[in-house]
C-alpha positions in Angstrom: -28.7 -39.1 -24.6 -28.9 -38.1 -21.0 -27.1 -35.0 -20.0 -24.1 -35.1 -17.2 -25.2 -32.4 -14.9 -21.9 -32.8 -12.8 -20.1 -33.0 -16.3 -22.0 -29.5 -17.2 -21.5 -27.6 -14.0 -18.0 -28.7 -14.8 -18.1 -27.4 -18.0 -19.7 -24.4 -16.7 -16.8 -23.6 -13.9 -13.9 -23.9 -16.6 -15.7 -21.4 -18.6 -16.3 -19.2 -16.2 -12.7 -19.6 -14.9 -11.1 -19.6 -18.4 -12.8 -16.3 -18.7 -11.9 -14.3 -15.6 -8.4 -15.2 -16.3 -9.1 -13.3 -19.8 -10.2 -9.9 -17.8 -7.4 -10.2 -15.2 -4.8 -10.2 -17.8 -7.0 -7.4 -19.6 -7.3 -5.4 -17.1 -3.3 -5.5 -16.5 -2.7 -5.3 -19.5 -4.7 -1.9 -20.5 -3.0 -0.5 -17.3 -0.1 -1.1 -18.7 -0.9 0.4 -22.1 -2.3 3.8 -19.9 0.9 4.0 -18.0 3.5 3.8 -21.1 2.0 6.8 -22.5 0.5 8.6 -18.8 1.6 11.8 -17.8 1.8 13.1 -14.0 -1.4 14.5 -14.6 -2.8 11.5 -15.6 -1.3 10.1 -12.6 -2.9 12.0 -10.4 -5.1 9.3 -8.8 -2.6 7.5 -7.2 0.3 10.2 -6.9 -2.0 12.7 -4.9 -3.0 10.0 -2.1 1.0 9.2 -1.8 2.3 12.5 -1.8 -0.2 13.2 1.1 0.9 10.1 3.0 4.2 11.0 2.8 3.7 14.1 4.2 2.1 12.8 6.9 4.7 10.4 7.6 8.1 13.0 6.7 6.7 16.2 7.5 8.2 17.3 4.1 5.5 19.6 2.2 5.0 19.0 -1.6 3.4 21.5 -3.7 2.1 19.8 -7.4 3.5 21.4 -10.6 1.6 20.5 -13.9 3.3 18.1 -16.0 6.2 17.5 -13.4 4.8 16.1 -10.6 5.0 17.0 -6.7 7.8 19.4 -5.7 9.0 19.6 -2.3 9.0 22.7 -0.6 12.8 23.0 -0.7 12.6 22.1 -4.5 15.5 19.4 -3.7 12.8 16.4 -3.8 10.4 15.0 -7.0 8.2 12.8 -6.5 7.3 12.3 -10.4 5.7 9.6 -12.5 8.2 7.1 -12.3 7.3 7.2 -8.2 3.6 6.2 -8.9 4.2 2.6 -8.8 1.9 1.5 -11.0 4.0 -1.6 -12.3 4.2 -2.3 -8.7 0.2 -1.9 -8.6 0.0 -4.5 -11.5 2.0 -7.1 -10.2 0.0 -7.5 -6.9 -3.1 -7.3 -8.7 -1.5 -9.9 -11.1 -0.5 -12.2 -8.0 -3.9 -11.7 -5.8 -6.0 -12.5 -9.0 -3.6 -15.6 -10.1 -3.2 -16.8 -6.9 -6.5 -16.8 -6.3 -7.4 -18.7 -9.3 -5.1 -21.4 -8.7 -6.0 -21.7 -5.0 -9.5 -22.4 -6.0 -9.7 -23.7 -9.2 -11.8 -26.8 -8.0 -14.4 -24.3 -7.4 -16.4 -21.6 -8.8 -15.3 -18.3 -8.2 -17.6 -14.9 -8.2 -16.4 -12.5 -9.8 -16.2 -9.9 -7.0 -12.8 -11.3 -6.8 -11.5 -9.3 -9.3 -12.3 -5.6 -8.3 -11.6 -6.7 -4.3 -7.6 -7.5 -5.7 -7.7 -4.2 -7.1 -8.6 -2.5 -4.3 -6.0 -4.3 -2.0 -3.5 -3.8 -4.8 -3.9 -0.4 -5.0 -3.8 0.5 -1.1 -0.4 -2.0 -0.8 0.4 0.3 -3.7 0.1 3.7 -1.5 1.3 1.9 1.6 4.7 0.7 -0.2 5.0 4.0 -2.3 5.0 5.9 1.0 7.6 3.5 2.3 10.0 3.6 -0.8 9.2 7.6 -1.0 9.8 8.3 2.6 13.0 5.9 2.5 14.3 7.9 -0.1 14.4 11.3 1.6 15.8 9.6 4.8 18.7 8.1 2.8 19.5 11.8 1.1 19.8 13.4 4.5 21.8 10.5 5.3 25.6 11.0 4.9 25.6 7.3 2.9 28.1 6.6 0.8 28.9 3.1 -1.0 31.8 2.8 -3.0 30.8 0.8 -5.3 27.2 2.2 -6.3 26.2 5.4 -7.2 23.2 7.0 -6.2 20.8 6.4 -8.8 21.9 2.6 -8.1 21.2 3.1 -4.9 17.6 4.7 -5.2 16.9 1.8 -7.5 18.3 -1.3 -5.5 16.0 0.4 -2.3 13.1 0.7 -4.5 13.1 -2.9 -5.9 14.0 -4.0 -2.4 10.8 -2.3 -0.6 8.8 -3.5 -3.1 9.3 -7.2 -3.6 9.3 -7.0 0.5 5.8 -5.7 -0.1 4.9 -8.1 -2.7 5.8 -10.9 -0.2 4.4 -9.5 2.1 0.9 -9.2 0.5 0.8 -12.7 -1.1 1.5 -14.2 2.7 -1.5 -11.9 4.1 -3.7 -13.1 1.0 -2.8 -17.0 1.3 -3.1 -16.9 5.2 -6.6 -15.3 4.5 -7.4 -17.8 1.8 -6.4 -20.7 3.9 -8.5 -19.4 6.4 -11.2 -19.4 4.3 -11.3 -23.0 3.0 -11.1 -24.2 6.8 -14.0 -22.1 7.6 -16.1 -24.0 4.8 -15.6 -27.3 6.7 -18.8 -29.1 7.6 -17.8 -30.5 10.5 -15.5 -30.3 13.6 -13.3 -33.4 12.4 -13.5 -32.3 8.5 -12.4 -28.4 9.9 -9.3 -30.0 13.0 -8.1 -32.0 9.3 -8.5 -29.1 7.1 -6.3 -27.1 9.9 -3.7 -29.3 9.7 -3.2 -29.9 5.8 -3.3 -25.9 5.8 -0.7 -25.4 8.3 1.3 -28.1 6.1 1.0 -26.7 3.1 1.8 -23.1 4.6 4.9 -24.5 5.9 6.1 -26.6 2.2 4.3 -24.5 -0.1 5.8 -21.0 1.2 8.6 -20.9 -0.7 7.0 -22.0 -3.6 4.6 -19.2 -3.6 7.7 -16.8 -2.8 8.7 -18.2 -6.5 5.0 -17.2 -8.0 5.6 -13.9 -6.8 8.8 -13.4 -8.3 7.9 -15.1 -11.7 4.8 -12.4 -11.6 7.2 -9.9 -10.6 9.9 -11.1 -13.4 7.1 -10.7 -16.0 5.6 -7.3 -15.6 9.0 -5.3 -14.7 11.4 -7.1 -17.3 9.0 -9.1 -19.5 6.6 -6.7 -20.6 9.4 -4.1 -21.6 11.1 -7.3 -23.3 8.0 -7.9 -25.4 7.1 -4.5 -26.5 10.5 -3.6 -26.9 11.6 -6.0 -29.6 8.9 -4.4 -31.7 10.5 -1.5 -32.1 14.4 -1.0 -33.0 16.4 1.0 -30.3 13.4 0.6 -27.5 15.6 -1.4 -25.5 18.1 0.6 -24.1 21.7 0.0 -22.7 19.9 1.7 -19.0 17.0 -1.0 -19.2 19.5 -3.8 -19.4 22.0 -2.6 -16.5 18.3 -2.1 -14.6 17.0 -5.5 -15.6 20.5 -6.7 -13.6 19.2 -5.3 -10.9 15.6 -6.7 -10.8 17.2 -9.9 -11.8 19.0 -10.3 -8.7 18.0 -8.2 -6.1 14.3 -10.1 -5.0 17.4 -13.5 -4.9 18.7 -11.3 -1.3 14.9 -11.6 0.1 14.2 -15.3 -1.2 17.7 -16.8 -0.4 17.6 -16.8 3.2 14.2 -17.8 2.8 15.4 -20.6 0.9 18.2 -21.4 3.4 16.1 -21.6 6.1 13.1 -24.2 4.6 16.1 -26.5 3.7 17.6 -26.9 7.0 14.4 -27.0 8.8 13.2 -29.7 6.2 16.5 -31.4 7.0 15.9 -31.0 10.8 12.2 -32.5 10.5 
């Protein structure tokens, strides 16, 4: 019997994609695993680079006490392990890797994909921590007062607002580049002015769908995860995590309702 060599590079390509989704979700999930147990020393990697990017961008000085984390010079202001973002950090690598599996799942990726997410995860990770950090010492000078939240409700529905805005934000900049990409490979001018225009196309329908990937991602790291683990062992689940998972629950809805909104009458318009 003659062998298929379009049916074994086939072959070949589902292996090799069937097993880089096997390290992503390794490599997210041992992350996971470091962070449930890391303390801020362990955290130091990604906590030192933010605290020194918000000083750059507050002026505030931080000064780093073992097993706390960084103290501002006032000693009014911690920037501790819960600040390092790390979910955050495995939910865009999550959605960068993912997405870019799906995207090109007709051909065969190398596997430099995988460390490049990381590193793109990790800066959005600085860049949004520095945001949500910096945020946070604005709104405490800030004489802001809402009735109906208090202000560790606050701090959490500006945190899981800056970050989905992030998230967004980096899965646009990675389709546009991906798009961009799979025009480039055209072979001719015709093939590359037709490759343009299904891209622009699918930009414009498939946007909110990929909002949707981004919040399924985020859905499963922030609330599934805890959900998973949790169940194995009695009282992990507390009353807090369930009045938090309300607010993850709904508060990425205020970024991708408008969003929404806005394809649906310009669909209707078209």
């Amino acid at each position: 019997m003659r062998e298929n060599p379009k049916m074994n590079r086939r072959l070949n390509w589902n292996w090799n994609r069937n097993a880089q989704l096997v390290v992503v979700l390794l490599c997210a999930g041992a992350l996971k695993f470091f962070y449930s147990a890391a303390s801020v020393n362990q955290l130091r990697w990604i906590l030192a680079p933010t605290t020194f990017l918000v000083e750059l961008v507050t002026g505030t000085r931080f000064q780093f006490e073992s097993y706390a984390g960084y103290m501002s010079s006032d000693h009014t202001f911690l920037i501790a392990a819960s600040c390092a973002g790390v979910n955050f950090l495995i939910t865009a690598f999550l959605m960068l890797s993912l997405g870019k599996l799906w995207r090109e799942r007709s051909q065969k990726l190398a596997w430099r994909f995988i460390p490049i997410a990381a590193v793109f995860a990790y800066v959005a990770t600085l860049v949004a921590n520095t945001v949500r950090i910096s945020t946070a010492l604005r709104l405490r000078s800030m004489p802001l007062a809402i009735s109906w939240l208090t202000p560790d409700e606050l701090h959490r529905l500006e945190g899981i607002l800056i970050y989905f805005g992030f998230l967004l934000l980096l899965l646009m900049v990675s389709e546009k580049m991906s798009y961009r990409n799979l025009t480039s490979r055209s072979s001719d001018r015709s093939a590359s002015l037709s490759s343009e225009e299904l891209s622009g196309s699918a930009r414009r329908s498939g946007l909110l769908r990929s909002c949707l990937f981004a919040l399924l991602v985020y859905y499963a790291t922030t609330l599934g995860i805890p959900l998973v683990t949790g169940a194995y062992r009695p009282g992990a689940v507390s009353t807090g995590f369930w009045e938090h998972s309300l607010f993850v629950l709904l508060t990425p809805l205020v970024l991708i309702l408008p969003l929404a909104v806005f394809r649906f009458f310009r669909g209707q318009r078209a």
